[in-house]
C-alpha positions in Angstrom: -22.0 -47.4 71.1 -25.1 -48.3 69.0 -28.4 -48.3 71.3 -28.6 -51.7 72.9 -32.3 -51.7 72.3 -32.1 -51.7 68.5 -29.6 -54.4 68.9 -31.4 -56.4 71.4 -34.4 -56.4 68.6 -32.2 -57.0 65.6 -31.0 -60.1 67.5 -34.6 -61.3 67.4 -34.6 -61.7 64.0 -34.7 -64.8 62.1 -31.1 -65.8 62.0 -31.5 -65.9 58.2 -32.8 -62.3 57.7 -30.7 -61.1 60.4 -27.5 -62.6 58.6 -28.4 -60.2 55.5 -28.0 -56.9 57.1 -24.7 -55.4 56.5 -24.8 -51.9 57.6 -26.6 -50.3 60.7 -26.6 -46.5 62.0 -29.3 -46.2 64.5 -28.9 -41.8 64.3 -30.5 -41.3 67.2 -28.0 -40.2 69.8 -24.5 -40.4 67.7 -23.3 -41.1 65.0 -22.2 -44.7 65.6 -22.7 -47.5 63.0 -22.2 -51.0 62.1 -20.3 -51.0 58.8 -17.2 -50.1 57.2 -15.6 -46.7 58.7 -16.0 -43.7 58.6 -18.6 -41.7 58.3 -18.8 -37.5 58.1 -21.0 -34.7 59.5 -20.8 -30.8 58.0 -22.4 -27.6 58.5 -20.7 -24.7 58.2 -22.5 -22.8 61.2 -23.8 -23.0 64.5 -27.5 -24.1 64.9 -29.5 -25.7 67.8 -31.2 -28.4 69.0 -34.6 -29.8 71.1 -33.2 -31.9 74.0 -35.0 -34.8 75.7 -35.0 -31.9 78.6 -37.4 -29.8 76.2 -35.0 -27.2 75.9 -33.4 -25.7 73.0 -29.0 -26.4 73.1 -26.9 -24.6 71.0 -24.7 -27.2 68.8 -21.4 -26.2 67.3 -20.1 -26.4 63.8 -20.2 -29.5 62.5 -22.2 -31.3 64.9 -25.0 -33.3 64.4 -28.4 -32.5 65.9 -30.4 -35.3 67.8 -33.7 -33.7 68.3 -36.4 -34.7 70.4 -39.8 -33.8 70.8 -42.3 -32.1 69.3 -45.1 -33.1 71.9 -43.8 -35.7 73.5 -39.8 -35.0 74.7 -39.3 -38.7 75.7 -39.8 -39.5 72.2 -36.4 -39.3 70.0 -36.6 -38.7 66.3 -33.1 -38.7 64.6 -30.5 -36.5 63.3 -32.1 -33.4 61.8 -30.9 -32.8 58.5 -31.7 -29.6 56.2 -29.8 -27.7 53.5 -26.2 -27.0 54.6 -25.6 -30.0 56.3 -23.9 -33.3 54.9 -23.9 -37.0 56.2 -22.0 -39.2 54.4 -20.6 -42.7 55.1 -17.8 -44.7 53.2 -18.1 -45.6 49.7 -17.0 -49.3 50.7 -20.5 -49.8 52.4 -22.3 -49.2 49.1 -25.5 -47.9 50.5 -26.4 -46.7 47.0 -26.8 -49.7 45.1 -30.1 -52.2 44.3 -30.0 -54.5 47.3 -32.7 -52.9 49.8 -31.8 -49.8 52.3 -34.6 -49.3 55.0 -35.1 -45.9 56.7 -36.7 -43.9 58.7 -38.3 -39.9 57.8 -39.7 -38.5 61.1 -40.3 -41.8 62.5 -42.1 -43.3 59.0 -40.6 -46.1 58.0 -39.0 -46.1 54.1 -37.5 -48.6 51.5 -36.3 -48.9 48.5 -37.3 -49.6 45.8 -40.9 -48.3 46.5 -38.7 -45.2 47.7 -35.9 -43.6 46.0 -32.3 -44.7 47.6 -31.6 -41.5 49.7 -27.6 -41.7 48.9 -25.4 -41.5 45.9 -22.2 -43.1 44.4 -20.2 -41.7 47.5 -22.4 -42.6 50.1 -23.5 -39.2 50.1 -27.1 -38.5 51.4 -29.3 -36.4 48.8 -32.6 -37.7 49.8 -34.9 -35.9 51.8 -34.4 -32.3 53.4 -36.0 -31.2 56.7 -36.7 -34.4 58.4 -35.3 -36.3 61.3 -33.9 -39.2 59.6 -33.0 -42.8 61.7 -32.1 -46.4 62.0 -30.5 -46.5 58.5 -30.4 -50.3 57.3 -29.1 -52.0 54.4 -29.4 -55.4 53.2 -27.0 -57.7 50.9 -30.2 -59.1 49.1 -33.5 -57.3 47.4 -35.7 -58.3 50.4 -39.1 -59.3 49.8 -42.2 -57.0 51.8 -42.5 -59.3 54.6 -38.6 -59.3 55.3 -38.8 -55.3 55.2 -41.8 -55.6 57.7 -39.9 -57.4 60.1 -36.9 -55.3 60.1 -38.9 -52.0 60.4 -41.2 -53.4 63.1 -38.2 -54.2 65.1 -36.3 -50.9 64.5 -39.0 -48.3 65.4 -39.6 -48.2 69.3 -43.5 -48.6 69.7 -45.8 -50.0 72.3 -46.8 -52.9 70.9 -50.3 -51.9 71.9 -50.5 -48.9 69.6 -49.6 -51.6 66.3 -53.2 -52.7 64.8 -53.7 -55.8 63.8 -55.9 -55.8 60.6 -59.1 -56.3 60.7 -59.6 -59.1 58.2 -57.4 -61.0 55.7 -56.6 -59.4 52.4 -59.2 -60.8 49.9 -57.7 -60.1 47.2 -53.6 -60.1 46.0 -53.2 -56.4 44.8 -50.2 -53.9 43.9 -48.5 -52.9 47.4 -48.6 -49.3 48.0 -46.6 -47.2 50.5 -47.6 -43.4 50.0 -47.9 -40.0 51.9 -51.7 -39.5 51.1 -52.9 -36.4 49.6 -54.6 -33.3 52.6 -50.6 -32.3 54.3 -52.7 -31.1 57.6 -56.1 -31.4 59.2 -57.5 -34.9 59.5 -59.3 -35.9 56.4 -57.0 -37.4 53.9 -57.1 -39.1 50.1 -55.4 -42.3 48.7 -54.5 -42.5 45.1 -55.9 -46.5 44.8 -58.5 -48.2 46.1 -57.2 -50.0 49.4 -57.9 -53.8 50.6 -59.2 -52.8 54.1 -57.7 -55.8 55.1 -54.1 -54.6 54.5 -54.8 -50.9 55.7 -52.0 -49.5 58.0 -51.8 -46.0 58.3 -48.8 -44.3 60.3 -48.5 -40.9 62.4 -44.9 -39.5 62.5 -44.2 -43.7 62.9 -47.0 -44.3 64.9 -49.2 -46.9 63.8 -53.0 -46.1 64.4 -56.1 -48.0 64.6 -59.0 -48.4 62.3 -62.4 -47.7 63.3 -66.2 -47.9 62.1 -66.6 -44.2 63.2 -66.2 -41.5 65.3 -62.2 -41.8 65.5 -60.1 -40.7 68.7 -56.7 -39.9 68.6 -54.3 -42.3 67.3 -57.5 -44.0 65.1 -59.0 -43.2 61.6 -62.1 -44.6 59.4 -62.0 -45.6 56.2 -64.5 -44.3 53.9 -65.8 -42.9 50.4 -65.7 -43.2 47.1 -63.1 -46.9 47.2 -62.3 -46.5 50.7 -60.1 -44.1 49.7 -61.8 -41.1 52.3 -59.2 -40.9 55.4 -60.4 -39.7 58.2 -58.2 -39.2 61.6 -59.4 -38.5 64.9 -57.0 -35.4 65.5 -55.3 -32.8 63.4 -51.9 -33.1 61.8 -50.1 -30.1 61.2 -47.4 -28.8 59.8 -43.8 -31.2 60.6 -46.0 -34.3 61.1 -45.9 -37.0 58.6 -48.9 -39.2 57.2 -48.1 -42.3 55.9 -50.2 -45.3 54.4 -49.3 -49.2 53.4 -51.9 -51.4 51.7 -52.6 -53.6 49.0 -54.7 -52.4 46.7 -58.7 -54.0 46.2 
């Protein structure tokens, strides 16, 4: 049964945007979906799995894992998916074509077009290896940025405390960019374009963080150098964390 949370936010949708989604698979416990049957899980061997009890289960053959964790073991991040393993759903729901999928990569939210569609022809996935992938969502219409916004804000599960409101009004109407910025680990990181502070979001492994003059603490970052382009966080990300930044650029 899909989560009743996720529903519960879909529902609060504008009856008009909510009308457009035709295809739901939240991945976070099962593999159940809203859509057009079936869908298929293989791997060929036995692997294992992080639990919400913080311990490592063994899962059989062609079983998905659900994996929770790394720090926090309340926090659920998707089906793991790495070479050897296929997830596929029916041809019929046609996942692959232009209208927009939205997505989820260790809890950072994804779309296409600004992303490449993560399934084929035969509703295959061959996007992304070694992530935790979730709430898969497709749309029967190219949905504008602000549609896309509203479907990701009610599909990932944060505190609404932890989502910063910007700190000023974009001044100026610039290219929309959604990248991983360039450092993988540690906590200074570099944009490719010159950002509207205004519009600066910048996400942790789906956690949205907080903007700062200086001295950042966990969960919050500055903005600085050459463009504004200097990211600077207030704690370390290593390796298996994901970095991501939306903006407009200046």
């Amino acid at each position: 049964m899909l989560q009743l949370w996720t529903i519960a936010n879909l529902l609060k949708l504008n009856y008009t945007l909510r009308k457009k989604i035709t295809f739901y698979a939240t991945l976070l416990d099962n593999l159940d979906f809203m859509g057009i049957d079936g869908v298929t899980f293989l791997r060929a061997s036995t692997s294992t799995a992080i639990r919400r009890d913080s311990f490592v289960h063994a899962v059989a053959v062609n079983v998905p894992r659900f994996q929770y964790g790394p720090t926090n073991f309340e926090l659920n991040l998707g089906i793991a998916l790495t070479s050897g393993e296929t997830l596929s759903f029916a041809v019929e729901n046609v996942l692959h074509n232009s209208n927009t999928l939205i997505w989820f990569e260790d809890r950072a939210p994804k779309s296409t077009p600004t992303q490449s569609n993560p399934f084929n022809s035969s509703g295959v996935w061959v996007g992304n290896l070694n992530f935790h992938i979730s709430h898969i969502c497709k749309a029967d219409a190219v949905l504008s940025n602000g549609e896309i916004n509203q479907i990701q804000a009610a599909l990932l599960d944060v505190p609404p405390q932890v989502i910063p409101t910007p700190p000023s009004s974009v001044a100026n109407i610039g290219t929309f960019v959604t990248e991983t910025p360039s450092g993988g680990t540690g906590t200074v990181f570099t944009l490719s374009q010159n950002p509207d502070l205004g519009s600066l979001l910048v996400s942790w492994s789906g956690l949205w963080m907080k903007r700062v003059a200086s001295a950042p603490a966990e969960l919050q970052f500055t903005a600085g150098g050459t463009g504004n382009r200097t990211i600077t966080l207030g704690s370390s990300v290593v390796a298996g964390q994901n970095i991501v930044a939306q903006y407009v650029t200046a």
